[in-house]
CHARMM-style PDB file with segment names, atoms N, HN, CA, C and O in Angstrom:
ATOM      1  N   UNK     1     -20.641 -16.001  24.145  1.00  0.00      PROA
ATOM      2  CA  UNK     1     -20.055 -16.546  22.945  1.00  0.00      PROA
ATOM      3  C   UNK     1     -21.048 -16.496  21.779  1.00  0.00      PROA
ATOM      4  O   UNK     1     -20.899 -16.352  20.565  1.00  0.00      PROA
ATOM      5  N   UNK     2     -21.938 -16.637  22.440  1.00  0.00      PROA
ATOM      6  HN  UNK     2     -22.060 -16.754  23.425  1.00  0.00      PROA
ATOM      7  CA  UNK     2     -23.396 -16.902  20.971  1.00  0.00      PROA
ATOM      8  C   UNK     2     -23.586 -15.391  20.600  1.00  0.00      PROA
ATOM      9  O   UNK     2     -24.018 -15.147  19.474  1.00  0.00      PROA
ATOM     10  N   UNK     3     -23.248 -14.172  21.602  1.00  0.00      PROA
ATOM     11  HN  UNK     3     -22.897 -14.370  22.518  1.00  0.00      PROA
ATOM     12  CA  UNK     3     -23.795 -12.615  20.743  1.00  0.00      PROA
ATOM     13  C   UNK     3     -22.399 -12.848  19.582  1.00  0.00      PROA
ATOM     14  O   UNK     3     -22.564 -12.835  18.362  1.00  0.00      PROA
ATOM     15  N   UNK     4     -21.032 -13.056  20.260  1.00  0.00      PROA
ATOM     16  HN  UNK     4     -20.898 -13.066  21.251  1.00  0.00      PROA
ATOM     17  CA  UNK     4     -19.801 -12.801  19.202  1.00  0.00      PROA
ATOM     18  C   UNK     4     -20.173 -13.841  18.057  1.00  0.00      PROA
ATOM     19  O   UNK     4     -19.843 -13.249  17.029  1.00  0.00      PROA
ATOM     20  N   UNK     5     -20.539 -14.725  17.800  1.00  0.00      PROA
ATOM     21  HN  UNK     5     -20.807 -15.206  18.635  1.00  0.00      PROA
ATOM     22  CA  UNK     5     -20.842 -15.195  17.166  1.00  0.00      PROA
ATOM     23  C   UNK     5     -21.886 -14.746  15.706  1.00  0.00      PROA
ATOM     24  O   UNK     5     -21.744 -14.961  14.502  1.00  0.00      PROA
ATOM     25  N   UNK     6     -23.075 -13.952  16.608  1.00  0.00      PROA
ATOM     26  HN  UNK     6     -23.190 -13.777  17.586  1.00  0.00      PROA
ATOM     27  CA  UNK     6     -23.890 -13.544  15.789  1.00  0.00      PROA
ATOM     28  C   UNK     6     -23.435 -12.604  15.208  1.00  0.00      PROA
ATOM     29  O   UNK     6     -23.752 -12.478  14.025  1.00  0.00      PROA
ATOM     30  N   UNK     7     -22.487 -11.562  15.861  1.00  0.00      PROA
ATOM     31  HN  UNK     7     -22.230 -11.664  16.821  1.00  0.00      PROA
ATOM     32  CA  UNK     7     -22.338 -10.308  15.373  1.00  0.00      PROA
ATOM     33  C   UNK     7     -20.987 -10.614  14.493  1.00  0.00      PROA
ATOM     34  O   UNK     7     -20.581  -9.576  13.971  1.00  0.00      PROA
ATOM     35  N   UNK     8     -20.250 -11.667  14.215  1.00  0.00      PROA
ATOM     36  HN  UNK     8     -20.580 -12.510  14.639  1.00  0.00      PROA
ATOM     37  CA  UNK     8     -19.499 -12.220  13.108  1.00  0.00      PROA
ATOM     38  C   UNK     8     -20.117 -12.856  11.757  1.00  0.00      PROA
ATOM     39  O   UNK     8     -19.803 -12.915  10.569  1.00  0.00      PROA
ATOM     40  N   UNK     9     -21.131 -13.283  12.560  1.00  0.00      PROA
ATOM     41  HN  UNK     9     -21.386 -13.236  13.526  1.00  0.00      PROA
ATOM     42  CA  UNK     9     -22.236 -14.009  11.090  1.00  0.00      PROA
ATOM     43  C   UNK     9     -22.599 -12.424  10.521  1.00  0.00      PROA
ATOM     44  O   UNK     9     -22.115 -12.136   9.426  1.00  0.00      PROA
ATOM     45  N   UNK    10     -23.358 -11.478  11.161  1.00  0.00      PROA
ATOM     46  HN  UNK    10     -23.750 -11.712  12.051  1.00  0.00      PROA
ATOM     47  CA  UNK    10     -23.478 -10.471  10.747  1.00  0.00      PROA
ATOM     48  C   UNK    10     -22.570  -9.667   9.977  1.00  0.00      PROA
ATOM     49  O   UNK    10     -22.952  -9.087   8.960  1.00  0.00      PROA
ATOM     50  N   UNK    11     -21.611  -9.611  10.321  1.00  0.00      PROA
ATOM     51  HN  UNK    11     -21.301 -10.082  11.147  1.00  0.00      PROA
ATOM     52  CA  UNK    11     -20.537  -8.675   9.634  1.00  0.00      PROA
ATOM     53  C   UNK    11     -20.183  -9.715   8.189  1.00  0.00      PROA
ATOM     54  O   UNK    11     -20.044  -9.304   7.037  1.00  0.00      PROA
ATOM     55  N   UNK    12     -20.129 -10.608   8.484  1.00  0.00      PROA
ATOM     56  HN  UNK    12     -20.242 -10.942   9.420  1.00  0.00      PROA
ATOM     57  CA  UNK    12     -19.769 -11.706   7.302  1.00  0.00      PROA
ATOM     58  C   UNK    12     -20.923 -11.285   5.911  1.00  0.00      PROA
ATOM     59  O   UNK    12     -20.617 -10.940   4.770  1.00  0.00      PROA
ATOM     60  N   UNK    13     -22.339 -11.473   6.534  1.00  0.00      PROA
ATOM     61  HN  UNK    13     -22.587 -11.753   7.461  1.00  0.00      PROA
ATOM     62  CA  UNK    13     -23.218 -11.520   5.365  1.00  0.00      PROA
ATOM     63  C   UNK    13     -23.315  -9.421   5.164  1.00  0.00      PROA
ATOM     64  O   UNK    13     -24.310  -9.251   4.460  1.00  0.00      PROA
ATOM     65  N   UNK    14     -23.048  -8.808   5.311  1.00  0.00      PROA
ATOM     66  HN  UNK    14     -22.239  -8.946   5.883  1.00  0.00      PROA
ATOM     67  CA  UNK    14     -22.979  -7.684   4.892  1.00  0.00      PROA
ATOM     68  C   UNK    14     -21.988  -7.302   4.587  1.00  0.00      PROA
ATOM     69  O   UNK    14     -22.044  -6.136   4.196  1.00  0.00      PROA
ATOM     70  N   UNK    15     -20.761  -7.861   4.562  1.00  0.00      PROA
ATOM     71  HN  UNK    15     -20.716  -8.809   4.880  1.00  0.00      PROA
ATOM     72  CA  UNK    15     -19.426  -8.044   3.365  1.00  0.00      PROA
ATOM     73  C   UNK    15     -19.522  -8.786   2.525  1.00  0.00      PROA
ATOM     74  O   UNK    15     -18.770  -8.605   1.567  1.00  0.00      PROA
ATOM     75  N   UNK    16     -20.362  -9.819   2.484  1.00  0.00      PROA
ATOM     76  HN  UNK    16     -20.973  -9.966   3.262  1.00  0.00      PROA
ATOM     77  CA  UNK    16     -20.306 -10.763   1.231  1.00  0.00      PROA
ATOM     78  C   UNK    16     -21.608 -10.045   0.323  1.00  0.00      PROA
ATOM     79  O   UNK    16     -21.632 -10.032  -0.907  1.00  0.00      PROA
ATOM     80  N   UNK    17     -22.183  -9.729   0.801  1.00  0.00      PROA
ATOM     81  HN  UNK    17     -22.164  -9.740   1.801  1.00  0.00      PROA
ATOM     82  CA  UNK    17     -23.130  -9.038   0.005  1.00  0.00      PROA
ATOM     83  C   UNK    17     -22.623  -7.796  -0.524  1.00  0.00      PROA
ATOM     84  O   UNK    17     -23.309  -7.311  -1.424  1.00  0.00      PROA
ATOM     85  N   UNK    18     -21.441  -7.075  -0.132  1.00  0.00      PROA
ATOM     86  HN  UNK    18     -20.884  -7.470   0.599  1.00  0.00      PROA
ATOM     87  CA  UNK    18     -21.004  -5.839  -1.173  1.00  0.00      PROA
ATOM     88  C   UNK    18     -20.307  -6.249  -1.725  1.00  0.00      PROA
ATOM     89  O   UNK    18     -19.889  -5.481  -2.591  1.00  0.00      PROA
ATOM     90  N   UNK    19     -19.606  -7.746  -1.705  1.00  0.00      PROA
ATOM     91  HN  UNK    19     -19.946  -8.370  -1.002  1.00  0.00      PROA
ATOM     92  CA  UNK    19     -19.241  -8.033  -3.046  1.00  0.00      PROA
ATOM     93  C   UNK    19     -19.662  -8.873  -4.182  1.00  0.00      PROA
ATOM     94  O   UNK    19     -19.117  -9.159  -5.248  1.00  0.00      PROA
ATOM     95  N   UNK    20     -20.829  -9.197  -3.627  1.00  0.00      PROA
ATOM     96  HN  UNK    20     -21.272  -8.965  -2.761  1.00  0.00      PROA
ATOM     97  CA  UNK    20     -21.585 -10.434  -4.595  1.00  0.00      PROA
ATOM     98  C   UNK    20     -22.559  -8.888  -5.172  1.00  0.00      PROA
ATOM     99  O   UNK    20     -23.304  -9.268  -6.075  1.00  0.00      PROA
ATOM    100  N   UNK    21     -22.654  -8.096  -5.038  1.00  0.00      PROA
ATOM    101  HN  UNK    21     -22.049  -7.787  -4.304  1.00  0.00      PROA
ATOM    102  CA  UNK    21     -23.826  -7.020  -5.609  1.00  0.00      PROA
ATOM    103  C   UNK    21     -23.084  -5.992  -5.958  1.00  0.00      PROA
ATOM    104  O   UNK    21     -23.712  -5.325  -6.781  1.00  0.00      PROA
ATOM    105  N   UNK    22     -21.819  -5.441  -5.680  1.00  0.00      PROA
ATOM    106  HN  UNK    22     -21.309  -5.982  -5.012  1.00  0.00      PROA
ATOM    107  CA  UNK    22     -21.273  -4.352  -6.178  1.00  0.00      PROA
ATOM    108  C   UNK    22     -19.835  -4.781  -5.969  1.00  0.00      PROA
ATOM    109  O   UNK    22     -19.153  -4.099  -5.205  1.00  0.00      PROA
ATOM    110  N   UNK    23     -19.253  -5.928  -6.615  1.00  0.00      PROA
ATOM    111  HN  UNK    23     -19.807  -6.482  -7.236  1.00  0.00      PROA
ATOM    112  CA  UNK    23     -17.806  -5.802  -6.975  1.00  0.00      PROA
ATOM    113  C   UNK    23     -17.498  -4.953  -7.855  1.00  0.00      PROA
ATOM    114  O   UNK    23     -16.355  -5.311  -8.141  1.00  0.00      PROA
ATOM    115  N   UNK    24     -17.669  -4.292  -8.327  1.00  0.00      PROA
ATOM    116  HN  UNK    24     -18.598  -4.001  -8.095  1.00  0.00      PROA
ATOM    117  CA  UNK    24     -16.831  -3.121  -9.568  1.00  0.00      PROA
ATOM    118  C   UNK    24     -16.620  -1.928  -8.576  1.00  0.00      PROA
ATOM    119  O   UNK    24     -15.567  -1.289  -8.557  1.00  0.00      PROA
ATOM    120  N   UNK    25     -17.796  -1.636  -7.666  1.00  0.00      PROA
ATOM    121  HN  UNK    25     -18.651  -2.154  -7.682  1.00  0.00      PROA
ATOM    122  CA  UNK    25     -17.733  -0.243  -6.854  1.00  0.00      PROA
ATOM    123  C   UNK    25     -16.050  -0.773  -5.528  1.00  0.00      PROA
ATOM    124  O   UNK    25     -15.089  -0.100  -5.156  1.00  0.00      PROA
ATOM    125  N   UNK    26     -16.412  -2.036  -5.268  1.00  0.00      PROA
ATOM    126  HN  UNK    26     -17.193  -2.582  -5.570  1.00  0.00      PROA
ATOM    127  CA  UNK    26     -15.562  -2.326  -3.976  1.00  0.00      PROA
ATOM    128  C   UNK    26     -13.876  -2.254  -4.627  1.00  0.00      PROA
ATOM    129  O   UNK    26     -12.894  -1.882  -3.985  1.00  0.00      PROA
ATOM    130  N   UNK    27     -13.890  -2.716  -6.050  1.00  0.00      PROA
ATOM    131  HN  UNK    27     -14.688  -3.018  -6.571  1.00  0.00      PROA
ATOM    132  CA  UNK    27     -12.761  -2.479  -6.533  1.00  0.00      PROA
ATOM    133  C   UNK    27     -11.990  -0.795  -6.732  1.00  0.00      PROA
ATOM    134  O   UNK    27     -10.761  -0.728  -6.763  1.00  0.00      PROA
ATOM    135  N   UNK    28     -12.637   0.175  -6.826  1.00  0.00      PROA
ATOM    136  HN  UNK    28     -13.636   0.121  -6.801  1.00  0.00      PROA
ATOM    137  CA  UNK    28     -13.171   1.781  -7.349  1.00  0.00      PROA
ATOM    138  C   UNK    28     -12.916   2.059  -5.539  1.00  0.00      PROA
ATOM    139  O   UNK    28     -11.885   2.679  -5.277  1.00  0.00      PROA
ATOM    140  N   UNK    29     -13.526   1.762  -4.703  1.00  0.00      PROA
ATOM    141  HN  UNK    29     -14.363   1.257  -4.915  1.00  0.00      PROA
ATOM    142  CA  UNK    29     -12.936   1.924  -3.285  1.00  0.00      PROA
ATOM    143  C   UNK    29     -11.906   1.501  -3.106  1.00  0.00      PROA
ATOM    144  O   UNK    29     -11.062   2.365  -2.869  1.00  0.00      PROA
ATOM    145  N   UNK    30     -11.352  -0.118  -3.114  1.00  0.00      PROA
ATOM    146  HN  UNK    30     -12.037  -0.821  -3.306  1.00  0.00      PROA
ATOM    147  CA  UNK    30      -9.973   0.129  -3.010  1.00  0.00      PROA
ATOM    148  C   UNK    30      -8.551   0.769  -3.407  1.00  0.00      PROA
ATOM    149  O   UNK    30      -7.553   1.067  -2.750  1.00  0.00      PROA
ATOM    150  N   UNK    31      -8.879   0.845  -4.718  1.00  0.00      PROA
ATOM    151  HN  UNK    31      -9.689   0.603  -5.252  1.00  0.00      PROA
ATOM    152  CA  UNK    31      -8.321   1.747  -5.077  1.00  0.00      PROA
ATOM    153  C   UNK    31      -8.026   3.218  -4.672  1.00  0.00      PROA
ATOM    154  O   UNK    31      -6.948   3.787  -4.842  1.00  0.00      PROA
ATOM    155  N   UNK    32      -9.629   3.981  -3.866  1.00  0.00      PROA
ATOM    156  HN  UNK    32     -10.505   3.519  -3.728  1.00  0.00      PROA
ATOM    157  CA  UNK    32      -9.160   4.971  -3.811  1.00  0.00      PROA
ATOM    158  C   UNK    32      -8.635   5.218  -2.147  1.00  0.00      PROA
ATOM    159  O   UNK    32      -8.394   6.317  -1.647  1.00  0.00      PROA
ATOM    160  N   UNK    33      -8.566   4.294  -1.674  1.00  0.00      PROA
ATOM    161  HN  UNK    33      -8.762   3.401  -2.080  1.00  0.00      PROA
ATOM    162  CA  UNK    33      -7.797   4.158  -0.429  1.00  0.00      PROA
ATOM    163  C   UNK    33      -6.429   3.951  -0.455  1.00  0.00      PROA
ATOM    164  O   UNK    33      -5.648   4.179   0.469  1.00  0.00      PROA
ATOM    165  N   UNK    34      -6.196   3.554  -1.444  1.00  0.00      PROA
ATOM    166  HN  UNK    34      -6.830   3.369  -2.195  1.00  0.00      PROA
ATOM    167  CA  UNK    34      -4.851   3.143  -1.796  1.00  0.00      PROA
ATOM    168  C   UNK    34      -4.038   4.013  -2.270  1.00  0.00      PROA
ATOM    169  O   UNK    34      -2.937   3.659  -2.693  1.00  0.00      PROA
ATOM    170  N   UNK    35      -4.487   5.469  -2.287  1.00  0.00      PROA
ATOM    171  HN  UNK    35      -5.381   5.756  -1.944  1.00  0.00      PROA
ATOM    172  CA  UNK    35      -4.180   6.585  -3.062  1.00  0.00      PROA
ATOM    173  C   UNK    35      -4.105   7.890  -1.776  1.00  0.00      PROA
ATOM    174  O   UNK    35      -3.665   9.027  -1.947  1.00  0.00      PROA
ATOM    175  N   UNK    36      -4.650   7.338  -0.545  1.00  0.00      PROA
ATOM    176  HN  UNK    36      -5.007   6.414  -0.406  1.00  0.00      PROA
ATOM    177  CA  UNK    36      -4.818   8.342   0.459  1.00  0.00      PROA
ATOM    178  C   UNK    36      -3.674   7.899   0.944  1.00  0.00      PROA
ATOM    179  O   UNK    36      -3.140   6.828   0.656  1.00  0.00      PROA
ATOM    180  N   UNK    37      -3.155   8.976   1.923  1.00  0.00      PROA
ATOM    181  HN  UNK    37      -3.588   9.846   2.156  1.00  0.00      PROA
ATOM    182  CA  UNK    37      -1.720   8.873   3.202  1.00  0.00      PROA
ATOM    183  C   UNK    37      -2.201   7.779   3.947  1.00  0.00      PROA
ATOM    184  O   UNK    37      -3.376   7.415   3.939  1.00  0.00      PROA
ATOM    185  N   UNK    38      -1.218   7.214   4.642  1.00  0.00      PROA
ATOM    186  HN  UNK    38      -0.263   7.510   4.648  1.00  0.00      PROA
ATOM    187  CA  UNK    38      -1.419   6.735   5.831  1.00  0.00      PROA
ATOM    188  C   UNK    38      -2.054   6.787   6.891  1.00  0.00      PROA
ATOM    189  O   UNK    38      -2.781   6.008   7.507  1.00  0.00      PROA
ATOM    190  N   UNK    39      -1.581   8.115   7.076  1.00  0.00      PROA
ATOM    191  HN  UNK    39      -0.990   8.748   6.576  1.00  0.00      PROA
ATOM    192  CA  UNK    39      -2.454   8.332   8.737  1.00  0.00      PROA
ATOM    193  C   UNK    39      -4.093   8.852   8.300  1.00  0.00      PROA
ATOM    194  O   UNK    39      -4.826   8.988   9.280  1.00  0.00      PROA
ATOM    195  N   UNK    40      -4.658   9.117   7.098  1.00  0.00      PROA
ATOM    196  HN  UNK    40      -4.063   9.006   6.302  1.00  0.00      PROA
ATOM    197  CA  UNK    40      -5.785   9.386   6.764  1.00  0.00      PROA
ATOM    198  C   UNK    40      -6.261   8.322   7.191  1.00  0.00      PROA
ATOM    199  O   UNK    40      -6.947   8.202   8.206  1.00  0.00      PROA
ATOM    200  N   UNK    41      -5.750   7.008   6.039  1.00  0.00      PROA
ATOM    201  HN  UNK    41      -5.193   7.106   5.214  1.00  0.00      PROA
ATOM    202  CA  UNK    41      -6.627   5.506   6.793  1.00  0.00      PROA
ATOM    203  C   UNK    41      -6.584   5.201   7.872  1.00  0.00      PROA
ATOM    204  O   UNK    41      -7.672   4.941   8.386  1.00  0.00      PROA
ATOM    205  N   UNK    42      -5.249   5.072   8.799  1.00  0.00      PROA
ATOM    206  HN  UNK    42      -4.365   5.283   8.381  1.00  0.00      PROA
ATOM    207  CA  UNK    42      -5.454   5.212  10.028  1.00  0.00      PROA
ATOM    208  C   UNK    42      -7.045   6.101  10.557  1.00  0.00      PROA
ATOM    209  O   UNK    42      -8.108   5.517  10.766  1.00  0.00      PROA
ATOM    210  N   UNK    43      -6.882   7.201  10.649  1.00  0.00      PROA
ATOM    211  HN  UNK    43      -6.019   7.676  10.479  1.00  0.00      PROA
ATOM    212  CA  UNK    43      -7.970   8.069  10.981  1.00  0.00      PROA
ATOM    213  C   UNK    43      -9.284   7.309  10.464  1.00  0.00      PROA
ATOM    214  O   UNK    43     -10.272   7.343  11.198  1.00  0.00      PROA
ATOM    215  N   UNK    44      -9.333   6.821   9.592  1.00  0.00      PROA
ATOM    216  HN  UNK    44      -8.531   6.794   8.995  1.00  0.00      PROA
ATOM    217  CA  UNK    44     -10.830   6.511   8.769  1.00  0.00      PROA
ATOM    218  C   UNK    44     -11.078   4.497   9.828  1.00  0.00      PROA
ATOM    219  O   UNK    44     -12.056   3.792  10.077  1.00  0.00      PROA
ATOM    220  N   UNK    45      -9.806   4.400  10.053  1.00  0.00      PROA
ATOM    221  HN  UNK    45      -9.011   4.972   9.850  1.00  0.00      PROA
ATOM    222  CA  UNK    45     -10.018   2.884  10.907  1.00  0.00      PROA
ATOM    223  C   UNK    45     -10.734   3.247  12.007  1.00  0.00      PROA
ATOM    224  O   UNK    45     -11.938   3.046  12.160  1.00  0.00      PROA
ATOM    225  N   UNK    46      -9.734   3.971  13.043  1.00  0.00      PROA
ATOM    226  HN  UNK    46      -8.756   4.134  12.918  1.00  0.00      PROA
ATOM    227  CA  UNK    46     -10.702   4.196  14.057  1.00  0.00      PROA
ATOM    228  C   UNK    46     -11.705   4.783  14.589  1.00  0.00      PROA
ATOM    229  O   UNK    46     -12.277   4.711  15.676  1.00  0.00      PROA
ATOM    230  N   UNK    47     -11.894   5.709  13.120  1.00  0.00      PROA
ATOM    231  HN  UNK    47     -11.428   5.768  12.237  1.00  0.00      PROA
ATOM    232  CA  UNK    47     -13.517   6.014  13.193  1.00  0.00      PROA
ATOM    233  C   UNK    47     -14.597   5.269  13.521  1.00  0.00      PROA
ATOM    234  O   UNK    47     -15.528   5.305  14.325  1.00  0.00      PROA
ATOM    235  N   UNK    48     -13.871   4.055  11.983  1.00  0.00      PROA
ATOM    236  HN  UNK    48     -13.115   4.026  11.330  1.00  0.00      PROA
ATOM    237  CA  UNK    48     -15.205   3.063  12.097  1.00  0.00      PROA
ATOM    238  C   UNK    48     -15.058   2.372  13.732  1.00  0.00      PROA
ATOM    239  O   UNK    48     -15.985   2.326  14.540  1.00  0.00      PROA
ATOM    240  N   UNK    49     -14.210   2.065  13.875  1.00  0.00      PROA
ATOM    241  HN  UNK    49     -13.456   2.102  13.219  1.00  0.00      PROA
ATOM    242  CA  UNK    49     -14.051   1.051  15.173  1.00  0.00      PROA
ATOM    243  C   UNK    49     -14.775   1.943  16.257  1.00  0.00      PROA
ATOM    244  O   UNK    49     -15.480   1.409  17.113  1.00  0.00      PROA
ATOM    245  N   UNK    50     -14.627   3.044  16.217  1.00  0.00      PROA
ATOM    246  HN  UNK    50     -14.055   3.478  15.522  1.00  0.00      PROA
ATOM    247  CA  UNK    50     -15.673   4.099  17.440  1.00  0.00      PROA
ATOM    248  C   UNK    50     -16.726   3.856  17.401  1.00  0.00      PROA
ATOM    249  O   UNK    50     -17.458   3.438  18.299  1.00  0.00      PROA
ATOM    250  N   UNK    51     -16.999   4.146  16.084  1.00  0.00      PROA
ATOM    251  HN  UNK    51     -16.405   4.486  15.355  1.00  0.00      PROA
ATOM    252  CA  UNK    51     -18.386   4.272  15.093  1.00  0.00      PROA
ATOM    253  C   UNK    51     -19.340   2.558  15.658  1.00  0.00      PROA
ATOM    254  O   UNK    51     -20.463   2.521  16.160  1.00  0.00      PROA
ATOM    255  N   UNK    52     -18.532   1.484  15.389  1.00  0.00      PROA
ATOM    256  HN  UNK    52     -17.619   1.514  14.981  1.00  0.00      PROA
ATOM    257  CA  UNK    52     -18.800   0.364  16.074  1.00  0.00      PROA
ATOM    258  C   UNK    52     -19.403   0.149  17.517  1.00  0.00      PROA
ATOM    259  O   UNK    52     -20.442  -0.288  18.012  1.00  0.00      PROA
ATOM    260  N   UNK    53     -18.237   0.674  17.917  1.00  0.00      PROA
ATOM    261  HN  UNK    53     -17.393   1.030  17.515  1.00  0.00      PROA
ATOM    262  CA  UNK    53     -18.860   0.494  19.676  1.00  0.00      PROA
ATOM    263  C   UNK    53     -19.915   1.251  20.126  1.00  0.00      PROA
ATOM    264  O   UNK    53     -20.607   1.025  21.119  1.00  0.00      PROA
ATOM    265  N   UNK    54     -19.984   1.963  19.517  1.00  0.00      PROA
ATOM    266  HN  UNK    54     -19.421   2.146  18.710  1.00  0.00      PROA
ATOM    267  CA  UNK    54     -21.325   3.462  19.620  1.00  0.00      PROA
ATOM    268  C   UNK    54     -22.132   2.787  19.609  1.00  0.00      PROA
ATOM    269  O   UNK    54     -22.985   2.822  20.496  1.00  0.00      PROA
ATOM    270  N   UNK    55     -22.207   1.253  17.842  1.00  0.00      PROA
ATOM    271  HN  UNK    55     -21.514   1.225  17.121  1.00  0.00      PROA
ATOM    272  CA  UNK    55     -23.490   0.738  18.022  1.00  0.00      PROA
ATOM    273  C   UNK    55     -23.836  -0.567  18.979  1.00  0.00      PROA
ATOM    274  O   UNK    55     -24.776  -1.226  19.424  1.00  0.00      PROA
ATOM    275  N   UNK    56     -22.786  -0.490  18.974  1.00  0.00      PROA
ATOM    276  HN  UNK    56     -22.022   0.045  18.613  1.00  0.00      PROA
ATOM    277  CA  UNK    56     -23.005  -2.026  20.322  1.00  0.00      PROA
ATOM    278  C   UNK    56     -23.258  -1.169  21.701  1.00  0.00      PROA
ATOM    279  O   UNK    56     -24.131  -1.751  22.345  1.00  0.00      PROA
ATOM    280  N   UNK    57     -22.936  -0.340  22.178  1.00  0.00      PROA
ATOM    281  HN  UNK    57     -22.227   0.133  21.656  1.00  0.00      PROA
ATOM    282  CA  UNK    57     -23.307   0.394  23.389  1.00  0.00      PROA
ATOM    283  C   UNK    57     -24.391   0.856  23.293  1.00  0.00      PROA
ATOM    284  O   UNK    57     -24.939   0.947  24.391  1.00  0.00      PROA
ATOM    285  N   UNK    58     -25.422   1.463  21.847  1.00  0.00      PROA
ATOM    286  HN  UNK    58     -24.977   1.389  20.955  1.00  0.00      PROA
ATOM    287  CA  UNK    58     -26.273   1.507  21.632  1.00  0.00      PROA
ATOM    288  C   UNK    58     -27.276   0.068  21.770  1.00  0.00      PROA
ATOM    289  O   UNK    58     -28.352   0.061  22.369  1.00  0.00      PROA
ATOM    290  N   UNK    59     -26.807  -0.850  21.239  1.00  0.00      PROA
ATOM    291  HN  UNK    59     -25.933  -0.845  20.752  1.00  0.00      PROA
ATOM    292  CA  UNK    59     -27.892  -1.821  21.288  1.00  0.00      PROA
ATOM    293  C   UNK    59     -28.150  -2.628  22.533  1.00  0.00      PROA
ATOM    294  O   UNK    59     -29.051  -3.445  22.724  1.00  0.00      PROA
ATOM    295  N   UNK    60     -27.046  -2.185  23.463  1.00  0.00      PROA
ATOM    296  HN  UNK    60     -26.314  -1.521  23.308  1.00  0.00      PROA
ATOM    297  CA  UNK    60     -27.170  -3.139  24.713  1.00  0.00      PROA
ATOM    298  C   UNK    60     -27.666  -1.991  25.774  1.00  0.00      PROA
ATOM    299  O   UNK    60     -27.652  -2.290  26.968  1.00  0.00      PROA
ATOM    300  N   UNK    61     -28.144  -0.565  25.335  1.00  0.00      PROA
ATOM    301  HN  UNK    61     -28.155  -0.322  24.365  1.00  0.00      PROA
ATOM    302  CA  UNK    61     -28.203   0.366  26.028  1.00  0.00      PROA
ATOM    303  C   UNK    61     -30.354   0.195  25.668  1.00  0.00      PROA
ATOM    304  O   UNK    61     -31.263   0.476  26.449  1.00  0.00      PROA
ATOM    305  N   UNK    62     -30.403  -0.093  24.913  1.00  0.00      PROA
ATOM    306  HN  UNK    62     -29.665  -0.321  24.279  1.00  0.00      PROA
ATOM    307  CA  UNK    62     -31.890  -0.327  24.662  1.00  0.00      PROA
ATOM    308  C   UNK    62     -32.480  -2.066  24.889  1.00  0.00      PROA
ATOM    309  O   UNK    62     -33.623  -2.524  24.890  1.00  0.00      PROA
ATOM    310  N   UNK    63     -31.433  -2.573  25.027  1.00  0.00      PROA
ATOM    311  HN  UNK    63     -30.504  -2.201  25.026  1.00  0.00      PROA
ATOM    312  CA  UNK    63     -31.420  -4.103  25.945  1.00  0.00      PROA
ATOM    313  C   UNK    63     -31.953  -5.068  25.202  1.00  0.00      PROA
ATOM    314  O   UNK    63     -32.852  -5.883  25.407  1.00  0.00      PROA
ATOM    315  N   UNK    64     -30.969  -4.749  23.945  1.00  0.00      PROA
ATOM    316  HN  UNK    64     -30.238  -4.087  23.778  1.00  0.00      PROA
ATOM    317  CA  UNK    64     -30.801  -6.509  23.136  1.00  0.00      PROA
ATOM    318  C   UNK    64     -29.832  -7.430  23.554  1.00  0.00      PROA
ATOM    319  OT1 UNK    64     -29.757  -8.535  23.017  1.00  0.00      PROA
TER     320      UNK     64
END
């Protein structure tokens, strides 16, 4: 419970920090997502979500 935890505090302060330091750019991104198809974002979701587990399989593969 305490890693999910950390790795929510984590994700929290590196979203709040792209918008407390670059709200004009995060606005300029949504937008241009909002302009792509569907199944593009689809595609671009479960990238990241791959992209994710890669690094958690990575970090528990070097034994944090």
């Amino acid at each position: 419970m305490a890693w999910l935890l950390l790795a929510l505090g984590l994700v929290m302060i590196v979203e709040g920090l792209a918008y407390v330091l670059a709200p004009s750019l995060i606005e300029r991104v949504l937008e241009m997502l909002r302009t792509l198809p569907l199944p593009v974002r689809r595609q671009f979701g479960a990238l990241v979500c791959v992209s994710g587990l890669i690094c958690l399989w990575l970090a528990f593969f070097l034994g944090l």
